[in-house]
N, C-alpha and C positions, 0 to 999 in steps of 0.2 A: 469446091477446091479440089485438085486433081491429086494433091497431096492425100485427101482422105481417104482416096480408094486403097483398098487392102492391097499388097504388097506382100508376098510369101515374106515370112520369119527365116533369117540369115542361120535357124539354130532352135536345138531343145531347151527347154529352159532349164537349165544348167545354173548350178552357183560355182564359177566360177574361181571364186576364192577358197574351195574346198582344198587343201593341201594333196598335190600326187607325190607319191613317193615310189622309186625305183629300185628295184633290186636285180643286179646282173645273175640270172639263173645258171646258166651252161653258156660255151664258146662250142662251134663248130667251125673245123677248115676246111671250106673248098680247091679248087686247084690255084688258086691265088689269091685267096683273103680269106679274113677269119670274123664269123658275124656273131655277134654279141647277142643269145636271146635275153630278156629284160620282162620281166614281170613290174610292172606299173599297177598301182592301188591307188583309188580315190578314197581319200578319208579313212576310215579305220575299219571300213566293212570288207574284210579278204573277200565276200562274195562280189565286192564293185572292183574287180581286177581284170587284167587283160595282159596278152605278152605280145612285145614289138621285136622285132628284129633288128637290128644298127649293125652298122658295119664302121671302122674308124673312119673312114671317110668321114662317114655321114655326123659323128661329134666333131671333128675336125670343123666341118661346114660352121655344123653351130656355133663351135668356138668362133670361127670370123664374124659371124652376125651378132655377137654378145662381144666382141671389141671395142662396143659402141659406151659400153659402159666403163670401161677404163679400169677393170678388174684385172688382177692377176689369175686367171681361171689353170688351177691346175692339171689341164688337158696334156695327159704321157706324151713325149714326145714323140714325131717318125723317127722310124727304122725302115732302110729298105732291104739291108742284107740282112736273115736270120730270121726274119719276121715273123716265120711260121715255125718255127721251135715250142718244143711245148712250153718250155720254162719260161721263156718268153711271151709265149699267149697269157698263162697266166698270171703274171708279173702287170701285163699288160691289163689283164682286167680288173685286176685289184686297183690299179690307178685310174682307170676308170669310172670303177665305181665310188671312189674318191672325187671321182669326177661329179658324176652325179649326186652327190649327197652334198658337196656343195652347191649347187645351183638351183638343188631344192628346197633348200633351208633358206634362202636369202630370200626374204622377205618380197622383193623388187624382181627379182629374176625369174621366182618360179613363177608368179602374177602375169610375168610377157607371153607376149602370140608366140611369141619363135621356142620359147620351153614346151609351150602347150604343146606345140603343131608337134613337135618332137617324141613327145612322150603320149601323146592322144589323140594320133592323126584322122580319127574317124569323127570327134568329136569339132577339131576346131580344123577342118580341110576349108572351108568356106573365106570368101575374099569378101572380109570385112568391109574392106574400104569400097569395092564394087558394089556393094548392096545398100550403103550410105548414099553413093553418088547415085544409086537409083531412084531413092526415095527423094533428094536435092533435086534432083531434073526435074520430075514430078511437080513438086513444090513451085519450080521457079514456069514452067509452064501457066499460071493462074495469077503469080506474081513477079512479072519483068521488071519491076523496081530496080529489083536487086542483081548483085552478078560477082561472080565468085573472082576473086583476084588470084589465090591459091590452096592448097591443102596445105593444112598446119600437120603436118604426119607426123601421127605416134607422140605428139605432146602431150598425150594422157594416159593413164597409167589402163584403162579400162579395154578390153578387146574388140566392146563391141557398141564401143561410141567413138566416134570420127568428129574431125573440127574440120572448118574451112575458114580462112580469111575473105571475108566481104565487102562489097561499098554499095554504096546507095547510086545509078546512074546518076541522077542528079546535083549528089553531094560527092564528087567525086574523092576527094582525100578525107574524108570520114571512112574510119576503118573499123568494122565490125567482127565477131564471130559469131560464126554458125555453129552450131553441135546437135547431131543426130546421136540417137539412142535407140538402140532397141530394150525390148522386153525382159524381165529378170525375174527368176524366181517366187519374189518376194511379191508380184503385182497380186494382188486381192482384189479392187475396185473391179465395176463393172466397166464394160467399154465406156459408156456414157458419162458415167460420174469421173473416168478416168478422163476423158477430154475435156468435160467440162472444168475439173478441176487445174490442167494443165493450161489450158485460155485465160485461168484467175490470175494465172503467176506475173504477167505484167504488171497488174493492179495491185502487185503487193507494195508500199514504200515502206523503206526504214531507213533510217539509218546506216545500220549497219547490215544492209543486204544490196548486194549488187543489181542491179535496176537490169528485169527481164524487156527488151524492146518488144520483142514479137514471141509467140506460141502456139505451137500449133501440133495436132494429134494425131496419128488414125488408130488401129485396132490393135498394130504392133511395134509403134514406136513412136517418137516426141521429136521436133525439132524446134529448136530456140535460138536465137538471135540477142547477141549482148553487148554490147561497144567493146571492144578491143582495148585492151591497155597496158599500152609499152613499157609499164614499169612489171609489169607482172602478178605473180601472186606473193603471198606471206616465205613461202617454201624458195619462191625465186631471189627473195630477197638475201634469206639465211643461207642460203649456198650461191650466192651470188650469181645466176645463172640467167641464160638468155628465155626468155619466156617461149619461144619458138622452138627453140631445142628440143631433141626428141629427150622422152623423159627418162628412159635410161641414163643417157649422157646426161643431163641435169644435175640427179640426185642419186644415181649407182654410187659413187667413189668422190665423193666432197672434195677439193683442192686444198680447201683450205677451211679448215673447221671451227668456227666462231658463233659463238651464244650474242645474244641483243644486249643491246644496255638494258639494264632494272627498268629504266621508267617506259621504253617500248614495251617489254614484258608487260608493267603491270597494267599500260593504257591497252596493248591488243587483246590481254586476256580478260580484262573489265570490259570492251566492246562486243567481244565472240561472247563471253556471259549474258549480256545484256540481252543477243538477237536469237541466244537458245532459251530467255526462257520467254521471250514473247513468243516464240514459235510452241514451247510447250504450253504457255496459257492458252493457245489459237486451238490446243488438238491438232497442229501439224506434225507429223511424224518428221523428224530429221534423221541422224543416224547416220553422218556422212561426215562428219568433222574431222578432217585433218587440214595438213598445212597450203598444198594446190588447193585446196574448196576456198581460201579465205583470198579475198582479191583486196592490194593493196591500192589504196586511194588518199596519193598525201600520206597523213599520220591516219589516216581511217584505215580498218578493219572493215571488210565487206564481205557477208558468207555468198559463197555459190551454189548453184548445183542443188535447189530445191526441189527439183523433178525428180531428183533421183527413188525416192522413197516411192514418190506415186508409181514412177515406172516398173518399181521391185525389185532395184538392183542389190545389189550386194554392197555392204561397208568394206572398206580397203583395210580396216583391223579387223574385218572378222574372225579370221584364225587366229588371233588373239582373246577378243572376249567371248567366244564360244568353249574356253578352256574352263570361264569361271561361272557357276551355276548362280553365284549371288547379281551377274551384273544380265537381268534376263527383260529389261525393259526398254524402250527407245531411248528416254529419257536417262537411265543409267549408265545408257552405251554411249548417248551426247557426255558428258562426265567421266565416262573411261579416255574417253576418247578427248575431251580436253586434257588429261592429265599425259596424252602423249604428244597434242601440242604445245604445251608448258613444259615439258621436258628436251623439244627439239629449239625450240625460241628461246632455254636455258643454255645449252651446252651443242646446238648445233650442227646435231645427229637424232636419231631417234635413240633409243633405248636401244643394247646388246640382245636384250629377252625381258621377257612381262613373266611374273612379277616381277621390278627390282627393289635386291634384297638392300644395296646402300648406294646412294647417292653422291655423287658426284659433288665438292665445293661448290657454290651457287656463292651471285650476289647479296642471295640476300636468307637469312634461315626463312624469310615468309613463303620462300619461295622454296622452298623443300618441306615444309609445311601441307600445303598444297597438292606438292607432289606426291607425300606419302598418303594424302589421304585417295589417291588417285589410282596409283598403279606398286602402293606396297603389298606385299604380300598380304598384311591384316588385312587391306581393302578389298583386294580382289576376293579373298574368302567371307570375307563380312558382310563385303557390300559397299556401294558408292553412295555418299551424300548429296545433297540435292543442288539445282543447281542456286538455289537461293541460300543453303548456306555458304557456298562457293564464296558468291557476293560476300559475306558479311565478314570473312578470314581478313586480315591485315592486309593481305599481298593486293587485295582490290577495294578495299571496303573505304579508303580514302581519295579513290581517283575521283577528280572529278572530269564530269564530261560534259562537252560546251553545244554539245548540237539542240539545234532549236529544230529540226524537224521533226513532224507529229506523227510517230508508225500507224501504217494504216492496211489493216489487210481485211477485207470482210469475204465470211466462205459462211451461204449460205447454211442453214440448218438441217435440211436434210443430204446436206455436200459433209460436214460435219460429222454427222452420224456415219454415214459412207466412211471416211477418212477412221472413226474411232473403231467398228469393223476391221477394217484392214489392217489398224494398227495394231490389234489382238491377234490378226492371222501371225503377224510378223513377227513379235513376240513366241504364240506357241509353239512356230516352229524352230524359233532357235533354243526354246526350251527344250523341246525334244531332243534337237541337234547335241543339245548341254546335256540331258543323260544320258544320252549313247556315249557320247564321249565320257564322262563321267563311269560307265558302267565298264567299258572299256578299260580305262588305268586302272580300275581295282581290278581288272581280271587278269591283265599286263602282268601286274606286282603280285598278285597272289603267284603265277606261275613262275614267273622269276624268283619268288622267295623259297618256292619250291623247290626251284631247279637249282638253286645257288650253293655253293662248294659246301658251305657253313648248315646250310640247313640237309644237305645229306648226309655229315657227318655227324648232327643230333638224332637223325631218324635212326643212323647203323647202331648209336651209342645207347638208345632206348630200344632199339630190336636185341642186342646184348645183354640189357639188363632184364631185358623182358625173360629173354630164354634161360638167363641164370635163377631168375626167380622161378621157374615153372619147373626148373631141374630139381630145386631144392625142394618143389612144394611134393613133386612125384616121391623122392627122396625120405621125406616126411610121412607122405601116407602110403606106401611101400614100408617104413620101420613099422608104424602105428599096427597093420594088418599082420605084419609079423610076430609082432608082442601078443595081440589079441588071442591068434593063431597059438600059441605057449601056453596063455593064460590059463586058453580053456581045457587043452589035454592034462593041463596040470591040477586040475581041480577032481578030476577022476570022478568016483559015486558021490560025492558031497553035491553034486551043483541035480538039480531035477530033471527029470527026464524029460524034454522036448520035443516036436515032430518035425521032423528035418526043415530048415529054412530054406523058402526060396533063395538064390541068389543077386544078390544087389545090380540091379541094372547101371550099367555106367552114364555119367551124367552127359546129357545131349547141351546141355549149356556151352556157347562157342565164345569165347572172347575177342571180339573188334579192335583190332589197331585204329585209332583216329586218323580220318581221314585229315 
């Protein structure tokens, strides 16, 4: 198949989901503009930094391309008279950088191509979509079945997986998708056990898993074929949105913000239970559970996007569960990560920030039950439960569920072994990831407790008492020496004759202020 020959990598394998964060350094003015240098950091290692240059154009730009999500983006206004004043450069960069610290904090925004391209133009310069449509041509060269009706653009949140709408020549109003993938971080498999593993994905059925048509592999990326379905996913539902839509506009700024009735909650959260723990009894690695992964079918719940693990991509909460050192296995990340679909299918947003400390009214207390054992602060510190006690909580443990079809996924034994492999790489590294970070906040808050107004006012107030007490002690043995000194001319011939003393060496002992 001409799909399988090797095709250059669109990119380094990059996680993606690593937070950039920007800081405006200096302004310089030229003979008519003023360019903004910017210090960019990936993650919390000052040595993974670099500095870009902007000029307001160049936010201005962004701002129109981020329209799309229907944000109030606080981008300073133009000026064209005055522009170059200093008080006004720096007025201007303060807002700014106001600028940028919101569109790095939002969850949605800073994840798009167009923030990357911005803040990491060496890293993500490459035309995603051009290197998709390379690999589709390829493909369709060995199988003219098929034929592309059009590009589903930017309807996922991922940078460097692409969709296409499809039809069968033959069937011609049967409407399928396509999605290409590249390569991610997290792939461990060998090529081989990576393709072969990816060909099984048809032959999975359940239930509650969306039926793979076609799969196919090469060395640095997946392509999959799915039937198309106009109603959408779980995410399109709750924000009522066009399944097509690019996914900015979808789910950036909700219109209208609405939680599910009680009995959808507890029949889609007893279905997505149900096909996370058949997938953890199989040794499939998941790790991908949010609200786009679950495809709505009728009243069925259908998960997507099972390749993603083998291919090594990144979870779309990872900067979420990489904060917490208790939640470091696949399986506890499937469980973190239901408790912030159980939280959006409640109340019809995701969460403000992980932990949360109080919850929101719900229909039902089963249902905040649930969620506290998911994303409260005790969990995230403690630890997540399984997903078999999940099942056995009130809010699920009396659905009953009516399907007669018999799940059936078989992966060879030494395909298996391969998959439990990989699923320990994927795990250690994000253990790692977790005490860096980890080591990190404590050295954050150590300096800041340091630096902080209250703790150098205790330093000055025991460097005070320190020095009144050494005055006193000098004080002390300065009288003592002088008494002595009296005593002994006062004793005259009574006291015995001696041979002159050496003099007392002064004491080399040095007293340490605590660091």
């Amino acid at each position: 198949m001409a799909f399988m020959e090797k095709l250059p990598a669109g990119k380094v394998l990059l996680d993606d989901t690593v937070p950039l964060t920007a800081a405006i350094e200096a302004s310089q003015s030229l003979q008519s503009h003023t360019e903004y240098i910017i210090r960019v950091q990936r993650g919390i290692s000052v040595e993974n930094s670099w500095q870009i240059v902007r000029r307001y154009s160049d936010f201005d730009l962004l701002n129109n391309s981020l329209q799309i999500a229907g944000l109030s983006l606080p981008l300073p206004p133009k000026k064209l008279i005055g522009n170059m004043d200093r008080e006004f450069i720096a007025e201007r960069q303060k807002g700014l950088q106001n600028y940028l610290n919101v569109i790095t904090t939002n969850h949605i925004l800073s994840n798009c191509e167009l923030v990357k391209k911005f803040l990491d133009p060496n890293n993500y310069s490459a035309n995603y979509t051009e290197i998709a449509l390379q690999h589709v041509s390829m493909f369709f060269r060995s199988e003219p079945k098929w034929e592309v009706v059009e590009p589903l653009k930017d309807i996922g949140w991922r940078i460097r997986k692409k969709y296409f709408l499809m039809k069968i020549k033959n069937q011609p109003k049967e409407r399928l998708v396509l999605s290409w993938a590249d390569l991610g971080p997290d792939k461990y498999l060998s090529d081989k056990d990576f393709q072969c593993l990816i060909k099984l994905l048809p032959s999975c059925l359940h239930p509650y898993i969306y039926r793979v048509t076609f799969a196919t592999a090469n060395e640095s990326s997946a392509l999959l074929i799915r039937m198309f379905n106009e109603k959408g996913t779980l995410k399109d539902l709750i924000y009522k949105a066009k399944p097509k839509d690019p996914f900015l506009k979808k789910y950036c700024n909700p219109k209208k913000v609405q939680g599910l009735e009680l009995q959808q909650i507890k029949t889609y959260g007893r279905q997505v239970l149900e096909v996370l723990k058949f997938l953890h009894d199989k040794g499939f690695p998941y790790g991908h559970l949010h609200a786009s992964n679950v495809m709505l079918d009728g009243d069925t719940c259908r998960l997507l996007d099972l390749e993603n693990s083998l291919l090594g991509l990144p979870s779309f909460y990872r900067s979420y569960f990489s904060q917490f050192r208790k939640i470091n296995t696949l399986e506890s990340v499937d469980v973190h990560c239901f408790g912030h679909l159980l939280y959006e299918m409640t109340y019809g947003r995701p969460p403000d920030s992980v932990p949360v400390d109080s919850f929101p009214p719900a229909p039902s207390m089963a249902v905040v039950a649930v969620l506290e054992s998911t994303l409260s602060c005790e969990a995230c510190k403690n630890g997540m439960p399984t997903v078999s006690r999940l099942l056995q909580m009130p809010l699920f443990s009396d659905v009953l569920l009516t399907t007669s079809e018999k799940p059936q996924f078989k992966i060879p034994t030494k395909l298996k072994e391969a998959l439990r492999i990989a699923k320990e790489c994927i795990e250690k590294r994000l253990i790692e990831e977790q005490k860096q970070i980890h080591q990190h906040r404590r050295l954050t808050r150590a300096q800041s407790h340091h630096g902080s107004e209250e703790e150098r006012k205790r330093r000055k107030i025991l460097a005070r008492k320190k020095s009144k007490r050494s005055a006193v002690e000098n004080n002390e043995e300065h009288s003592a020496k002088y008494s002595n000194s009296n005593n002994s001319a006062g004793s005259g011939a009574s006291s015995p004759l001696t041979s002159p003393s050496s003099p007392t060496p002064p004491s080399t002992a040095v007293e340490h202020a605590p660091f």
